[in-house]
Steps between C-alpha positions, in 0.01 A plus 500: 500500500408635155786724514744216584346274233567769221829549608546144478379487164764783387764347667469177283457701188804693559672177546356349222601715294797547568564130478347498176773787411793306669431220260460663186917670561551141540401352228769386257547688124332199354282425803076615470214450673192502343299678771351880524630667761239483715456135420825459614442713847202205546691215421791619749262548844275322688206389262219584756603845369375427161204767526726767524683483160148395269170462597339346161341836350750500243763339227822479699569095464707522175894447549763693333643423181877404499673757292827384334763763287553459130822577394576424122864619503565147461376520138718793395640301227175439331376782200117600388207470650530202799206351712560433864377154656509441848455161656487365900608216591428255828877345495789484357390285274304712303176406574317766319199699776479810247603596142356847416594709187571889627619766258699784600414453901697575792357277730292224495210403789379149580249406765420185645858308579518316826597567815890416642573401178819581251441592144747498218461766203661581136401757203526389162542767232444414140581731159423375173813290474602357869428450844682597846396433856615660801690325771228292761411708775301383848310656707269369816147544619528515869300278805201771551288192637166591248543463111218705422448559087394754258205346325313797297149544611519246779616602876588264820675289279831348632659143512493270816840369449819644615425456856797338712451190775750364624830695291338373189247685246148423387504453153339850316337478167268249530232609712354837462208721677326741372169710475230492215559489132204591368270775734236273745120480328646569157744364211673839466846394526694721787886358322638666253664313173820628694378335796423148333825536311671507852345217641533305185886548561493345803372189324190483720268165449245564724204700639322418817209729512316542854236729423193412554239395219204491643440898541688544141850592709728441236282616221379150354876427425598144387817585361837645558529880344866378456395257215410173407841336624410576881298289622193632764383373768213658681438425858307730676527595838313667805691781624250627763651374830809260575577398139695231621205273708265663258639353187645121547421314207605808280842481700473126401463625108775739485727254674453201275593779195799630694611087560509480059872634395388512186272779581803734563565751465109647680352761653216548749251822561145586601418856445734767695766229551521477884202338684426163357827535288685567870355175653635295234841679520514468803406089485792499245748641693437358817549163370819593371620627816531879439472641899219713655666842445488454103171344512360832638714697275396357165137549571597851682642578149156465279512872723695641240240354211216716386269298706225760603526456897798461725630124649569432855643154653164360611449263235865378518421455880185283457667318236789429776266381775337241282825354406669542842247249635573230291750278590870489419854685621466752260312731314603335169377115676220672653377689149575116368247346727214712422540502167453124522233519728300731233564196254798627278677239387821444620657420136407826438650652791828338481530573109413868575768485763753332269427726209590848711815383660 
């Protein structure tokens, strides 16, 4: 039996990976994905598989940065010394994403974009006397179902949008989870200034801290390291057992924040990112309709964070009994009716609802 089970196991990597290969000859010229290769192999095969690509012993949850050519032939016509500007844009419109001076560069990287979604992209080159821009290119981030982010100093971090239900997309950039900013039992910040500057990009409003105060978990914080512009909300949680039935009026907390629009842009974290963190995620998503298979495979990914100890699907499975016995015809109705039952309000379900979609 052991024999058959490894060969098994080598069977799927071989397909996986050639899968993963298959789609990366496919890809378009001005097609990426923002994946590591072997984040790719997990995202492509069957997520119970998750423990064979990261185990949570080390770094491996960062994406890829999207790495577009600078040509400045266009400027030919300019003399002297010229500075190159490069700027991204989320339509054709022009709505500005980036605008980064770079000097005598080839290429330039950017992290962070979301998934299935086209960009738009000029240079700018400037002399003394006048200015030229290059012709508007495109290019397109591809559906990789996870849009996990680069935030320096902080791993598990990814956004809990971009999932499709239904042929139609969950909104990304508004709700984000993450680990611990600052390291648990101290105020030594963990995030770099590169880090902060990153998140302060993506405009975020919010912090929802679950740590627990009690035992000095989150270091005696009562602010966000990101500055006094993000608000922070500390609501701790137990994380010893089934968070879910172990925590209801903290679920009750965090929902009545996620039911504000005005607190969007937020994000959400206890200390690695994927216990406490993972039950709310998976609260989240579940009430927006995401199926079973991604459930499992967002909290499969916190795998790939530096997390200290490997994730299985047990806590995704007692989450999934608790729900399935509620009633309602599906696990979006049924994840409806216990959140009710638990005393979230429903304004603050239906706004949450209403916000993502």
């Amino acid at each position: 039996r052991m024999k058959r089970f490894i060969f098994l196991i080598l069977v799927l990597l071989l397909l996986s990976t050639t899968f993963s290969c298959k789609k990366k000859e496919e890809l378009g010229t001005n097609e990426y994905s923002i994946h590591t290769n072997l984040q790719n192999d997990y995202l492509k095969t069957d997520y119970k598989l998750a423990t064979i690509y990261a185990n949570g012993k080390k770094e491996l949850s960062y994406p890829v940065p999207i790495k577009l050519t600078l040509d400045s032939s266009f400027c030919s016509s300019l003399n002297g010394s010229i500075t190159y500007e490069i700027k991204i844009y989320e339509d054709k419109e022009k709505t500005i994403l980036v605008s980064d001076e770079k000097v005598d560069e080839t290429f330039y990287e950017v992290y962070n974009l979301k998934i299935a979604q086209e960009y738009y992209w000029e240079i700018v080159a400037t002399n003394d006397t006048d200015t030229v821009s290059s012709n508007l290119k495109e290019f397109k981030v591809i559906d990789d179902k996870i849009r996990n982010l680069y935030i320096d100093g902080v791993t598990n971090v990814r956004d809990l949008g971009g999932y499709l239900v239904n042929g139609k997309r969950t909104k990304q950039g508004l709700i984000y989870r993450t680990s611990k900013l600052n390291d648990d039992e101290s105020t030594t910040p963990l995030i770099s200034e590169k880090g902060i500057d990153a998140f302060n990009k993506l405009g975020v409003k919010t912090e929802i801290d679950l740590r627990k105060t009690v035992d000095n978990e989150n270091g005696g914080i009562n602010y966000s390291l990101l500055g006094n512009n993000v608000k922070y909300y500390s609501i701790p949680m137990v994380s010893n057992g089934n968070c879910l039935t172990l925590n209801p009026n903290e679920i009750k907390q965090v929902f009545s924040i996620l039911g504000n629009k005005n607190n969007y842009p937020l994000f959400f974290h206890c200390s690695i990112g994927t216990d406490r963190t993972g039950m709310v995620a998976f609260l989240i998503n579940s009430i927006l309709g995401v199926n079973e298979d991604d459930l499992y495979r967002d909290y499969l990914f916190s795998n790939f964070g530096q997390i200290g100890s490997m994730r299985t699907p047990t806590a995704i499975n007692n989450y999934l009994n608790v729900i399935k016995a509620c009633n309602g015809n599906s696990l979006q109705e049924k994840t409806y009716q216990y959140l009710l039952s638990i005393g979230v309000d429903k304004n603050d379900i239906d706004n949450l609802i209403e916000i993502m979609w």
